[in-house]
C-alpha positions as CSV (number, residue, x, y, z in Angstrom):
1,X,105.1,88.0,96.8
2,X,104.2,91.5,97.3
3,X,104.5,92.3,101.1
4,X,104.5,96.0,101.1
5,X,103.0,99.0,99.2
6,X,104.2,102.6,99.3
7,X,103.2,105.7,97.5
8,X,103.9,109.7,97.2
9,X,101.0,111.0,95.9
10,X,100.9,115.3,94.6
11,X,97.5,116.4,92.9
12,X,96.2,119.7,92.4
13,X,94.9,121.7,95.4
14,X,91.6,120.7,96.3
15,X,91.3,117.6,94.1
16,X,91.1,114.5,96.7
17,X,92.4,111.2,95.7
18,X,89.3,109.0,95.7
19,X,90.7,105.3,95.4
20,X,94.7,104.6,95.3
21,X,94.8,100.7,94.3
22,X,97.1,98.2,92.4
23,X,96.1,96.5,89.6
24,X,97.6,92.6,89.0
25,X,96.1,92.0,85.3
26,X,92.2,92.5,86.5
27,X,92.2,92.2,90.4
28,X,92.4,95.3,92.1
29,X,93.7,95.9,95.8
30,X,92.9,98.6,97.2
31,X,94.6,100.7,100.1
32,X,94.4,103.7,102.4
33,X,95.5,107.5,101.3
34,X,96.9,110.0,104.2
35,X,96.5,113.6,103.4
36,X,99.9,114.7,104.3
37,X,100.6,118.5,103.1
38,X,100.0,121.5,100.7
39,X,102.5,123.3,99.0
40,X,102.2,126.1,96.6
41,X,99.1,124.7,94.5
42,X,100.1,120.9,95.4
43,X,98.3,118.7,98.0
44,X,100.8,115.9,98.9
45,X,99.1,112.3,100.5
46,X,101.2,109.2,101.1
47,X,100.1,105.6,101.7
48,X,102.4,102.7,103.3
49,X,100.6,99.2,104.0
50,X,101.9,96.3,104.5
51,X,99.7,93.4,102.3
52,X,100.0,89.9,100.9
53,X,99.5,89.9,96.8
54,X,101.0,87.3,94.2
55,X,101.5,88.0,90.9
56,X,102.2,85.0,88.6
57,X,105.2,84.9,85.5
58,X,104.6,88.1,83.1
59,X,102.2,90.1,85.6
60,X,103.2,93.5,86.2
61,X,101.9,95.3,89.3
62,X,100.6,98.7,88.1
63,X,99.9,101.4,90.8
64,X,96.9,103.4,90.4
65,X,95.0,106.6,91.8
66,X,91.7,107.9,90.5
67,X,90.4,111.3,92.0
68,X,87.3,113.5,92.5
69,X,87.9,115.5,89.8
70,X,85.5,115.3,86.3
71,X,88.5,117.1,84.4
72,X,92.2,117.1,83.7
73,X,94.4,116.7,87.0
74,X,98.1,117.6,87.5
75,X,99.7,115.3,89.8
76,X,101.6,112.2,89.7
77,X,102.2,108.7,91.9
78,X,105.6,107.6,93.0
79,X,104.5,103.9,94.3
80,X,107.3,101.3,95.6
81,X,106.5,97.8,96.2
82,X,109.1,95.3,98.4
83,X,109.1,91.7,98.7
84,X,110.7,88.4,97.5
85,X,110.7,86.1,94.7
86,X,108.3,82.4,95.1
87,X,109.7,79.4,93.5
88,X,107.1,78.0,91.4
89,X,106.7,74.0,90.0
């Protein structure tokens, strides 16, 4: 069980993050981005949220961010999940 969700997010200057989400096989969750700071040519948001997801045997949480931008975008997504393993029959 998935109990909280952190990213780092840098993307070019000016380019806004337009969903950060995590993707379990086809569900998507979605959460809240913070604009936190610019530096040199970087703009730097973060998200923490605490959440309730599941993921069954062989899923692999995969953290996501799509922007504003129609072109290529430099950037990247540090994203940290915590919780605990569910016993399952």
């Amino acid at each position: 069980m998935i109990q909280e969700v952190d990213a780092d997010i840098r993307i070019d200057s000016g380019v806004r993050p337009q969903t950060v989400f995590m993707s379990i096989d086809t569900v998507y969750h979605y959460f809240t981005d913070t604009f936190m700071a610019t530096f040199d040519t970087s703009d730097f948001y973060a998200t923490h949220q605490a959440t309730h997801l599941y993921a069954g045997p062989g899923q692999t949480p995969g953290c996501n961010v799509l922007s504003n931008s129609n072109g290529s975008v430099n950037g990247y997504i540090n994203c940290g999940i915590s919780g605990f393993m569910v016993d399952q029959p």
